[in-house]
C-alpha positions in Angstrom: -17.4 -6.9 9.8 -17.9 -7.8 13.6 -17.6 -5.4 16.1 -15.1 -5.9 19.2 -16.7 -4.1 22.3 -14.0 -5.2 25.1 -10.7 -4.8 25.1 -10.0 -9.0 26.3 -11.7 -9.8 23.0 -9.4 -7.4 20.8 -6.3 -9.0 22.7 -7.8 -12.3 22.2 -8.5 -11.2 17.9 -5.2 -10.2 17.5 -3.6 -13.2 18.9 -4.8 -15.4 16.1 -2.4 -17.2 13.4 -4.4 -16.0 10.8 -3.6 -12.0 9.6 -7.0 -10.1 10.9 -7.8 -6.6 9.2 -8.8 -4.0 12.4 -11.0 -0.9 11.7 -10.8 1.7 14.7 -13.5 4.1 14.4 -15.9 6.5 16.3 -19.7 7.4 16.2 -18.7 11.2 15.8 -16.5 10.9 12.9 -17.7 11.8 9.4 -14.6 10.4 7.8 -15.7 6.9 9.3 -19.2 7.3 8.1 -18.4 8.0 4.4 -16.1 4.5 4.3 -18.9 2.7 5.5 -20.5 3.7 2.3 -17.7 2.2 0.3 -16.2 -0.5 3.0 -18.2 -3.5 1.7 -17.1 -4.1 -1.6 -13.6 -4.3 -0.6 -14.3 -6.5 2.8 -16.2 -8.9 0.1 -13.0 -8.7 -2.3 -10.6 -9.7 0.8 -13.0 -12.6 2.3 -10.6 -14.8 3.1 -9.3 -12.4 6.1 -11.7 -11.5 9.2 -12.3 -7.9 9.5 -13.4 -6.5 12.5 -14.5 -3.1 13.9 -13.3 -1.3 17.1 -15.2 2.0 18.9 -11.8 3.6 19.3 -13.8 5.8 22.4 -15.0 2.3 23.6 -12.0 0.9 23.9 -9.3 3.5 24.0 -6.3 1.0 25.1 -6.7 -1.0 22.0 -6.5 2.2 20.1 -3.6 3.9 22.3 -1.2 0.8 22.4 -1.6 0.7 18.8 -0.7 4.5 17.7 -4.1 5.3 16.5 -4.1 9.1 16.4 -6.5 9.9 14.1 -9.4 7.8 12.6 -10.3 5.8 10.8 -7.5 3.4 10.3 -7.1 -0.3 9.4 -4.8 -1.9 11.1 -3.2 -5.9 10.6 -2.8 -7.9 12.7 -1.1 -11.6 13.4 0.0 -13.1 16.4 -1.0 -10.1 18.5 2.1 -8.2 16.3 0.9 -4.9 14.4 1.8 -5.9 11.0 0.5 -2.7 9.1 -1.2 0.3 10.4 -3.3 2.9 7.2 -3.4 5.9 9.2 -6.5 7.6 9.0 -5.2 10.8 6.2 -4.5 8.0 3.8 -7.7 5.8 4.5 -10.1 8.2 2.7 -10.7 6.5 -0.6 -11.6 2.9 -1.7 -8.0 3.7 -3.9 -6.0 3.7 -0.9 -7.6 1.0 1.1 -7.2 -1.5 -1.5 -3.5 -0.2 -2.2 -2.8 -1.0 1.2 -4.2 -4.6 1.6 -2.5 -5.1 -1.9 0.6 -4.4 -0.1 0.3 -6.1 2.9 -2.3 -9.2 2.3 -2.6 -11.6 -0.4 -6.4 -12.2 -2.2 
């Protein structure tokens, strides 16, 4: 998973043709730390997309324009249009991740 540090490069991510999974996080949140333990696996299983990582403190408009109230979420993305958004209570288990790409993106 690369991380996006400015918010140029997230508008520039989000703009591609291509759906590209978004994970807004912080350094403070436990929530965010205990997915990271479980994040791979699934990341592998959906290779065929990019995933990326955003420092929702870092780069607060990225997070603010996209309704990202609580973290961590996985947002998708095409053509700079927020196809899906996981809000953080229901991104707590590997369950509910994959549930949610199974939804929205194809293996």
């Amino acid at each position: 998973m690369r991380t996006i540090s400015q918010y140029e490069e997230f508008k520039e991510i989000i703009a591609s043709e291509e759906p590209v999974v978004v994970k807004f996080f912080a350094d403070w949140c436990p929530d965010c730390t205990r997915m990271d333990f479980w994040i791979d696996p699934i990341v592998d299983e959906y290779h065929n997309y990019n995933w990326y990582k955003i420092n929702r403190d870092q780069v607060p408009e990225a997070a603010d324009e996209n309704d990202v109230m609580g973290i961590p979420s996985i947002l998708i993305f095409k053509d700079s249009e927020k196809l899906a958004h996981l809000h953080s209570a229901n991104a707590k288990t590997p369950e509910s991740v994959k549930a949610f790409l199974a939804e929205h993106l194809s293996k």
